[in-house]
N, C-alpha and C positions, 0 to 999 in steps of 0.2 A: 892175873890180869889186874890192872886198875884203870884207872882215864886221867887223860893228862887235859889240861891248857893249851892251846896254839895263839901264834901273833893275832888269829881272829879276833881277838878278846880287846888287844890293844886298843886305846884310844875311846873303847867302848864301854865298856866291865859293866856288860847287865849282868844282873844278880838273880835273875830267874832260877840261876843254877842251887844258888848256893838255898832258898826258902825251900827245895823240894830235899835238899841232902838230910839224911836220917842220920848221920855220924858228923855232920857239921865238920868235915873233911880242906874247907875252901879257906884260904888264906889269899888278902889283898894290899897288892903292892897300888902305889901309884895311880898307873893306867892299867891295871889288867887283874886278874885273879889267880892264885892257881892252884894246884890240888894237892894235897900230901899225899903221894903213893903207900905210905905205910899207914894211914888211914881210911883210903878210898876202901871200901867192901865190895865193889865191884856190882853194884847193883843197876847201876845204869842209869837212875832217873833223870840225872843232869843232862843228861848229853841232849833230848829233844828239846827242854825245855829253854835253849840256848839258840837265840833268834838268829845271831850269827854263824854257828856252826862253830863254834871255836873249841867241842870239849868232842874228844876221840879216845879208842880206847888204845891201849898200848900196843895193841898185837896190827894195829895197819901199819902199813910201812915208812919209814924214816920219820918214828917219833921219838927214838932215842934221846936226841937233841933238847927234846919237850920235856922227857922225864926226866933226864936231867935236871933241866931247868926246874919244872915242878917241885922238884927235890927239894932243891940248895934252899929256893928262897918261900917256903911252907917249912922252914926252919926258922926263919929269922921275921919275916911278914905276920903281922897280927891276922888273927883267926877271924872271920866273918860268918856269923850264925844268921843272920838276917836281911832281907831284902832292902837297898836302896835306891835311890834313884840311880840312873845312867848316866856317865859323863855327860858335861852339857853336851857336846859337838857328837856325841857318839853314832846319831843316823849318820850325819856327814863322812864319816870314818869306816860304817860297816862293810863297804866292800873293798876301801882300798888294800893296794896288798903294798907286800915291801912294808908293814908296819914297825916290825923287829928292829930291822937298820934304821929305820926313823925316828923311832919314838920309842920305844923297849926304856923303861926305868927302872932301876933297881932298887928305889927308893922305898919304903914301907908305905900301905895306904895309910888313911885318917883314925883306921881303926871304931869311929865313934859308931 
């Protein structure tokens, strides 16, 4: 088992996740975060610490999709070992949904 990323993250990428990870597992794109499966140790702490709900573990249904996704680009997305601020607009964005088709970037985060 490990924990993926979902479109929750979009728009938002609080980092609460990434200051509690013990294997600094989270790589950030853009607008969103996301986990390397072959990293993750499956320990869980992220997943509460994630005000939006956007971090699940692989075994609920139809997150194939996610791990995929988590995969590809925690190969290419710079590593993130520490806490920063949230996109500015990120309250405004937490619940919408359809974030994926809207807004999903593939572009690397700032990394700094």
């Amino acid at each position: 088992m490990t924990y993926i990323v979902n479109d929750k993250c979009i728009k938002c990428k609080y980092t609460d996740c990434v200051e509690v990870c013990p294997v600094d597992c989270f790589y950030e794109g853009e607008n969103m975060l996301v986990i390397h499966p072959d990293e993750c140790i499956d320990c869980g702490v992220c997943e509460p610490e994630c005000p939006v709900d956007a971090i699940k573990p692989d075994t609920e249904p139809n997150v194939e999709k996610w791990l995929e996704l988590n995969r590809k680009y925690a190969e290419t997305w710079p590593n993130i070992t520490a806490k920063k601020a949230a996109l500015g607009d990120a309250d405004a964005h937490k619940d919408e949904t359809g974030k994926f088709e809207k807004y999903f970037s593939t572009e690397p985060g700032s990394g700094d």
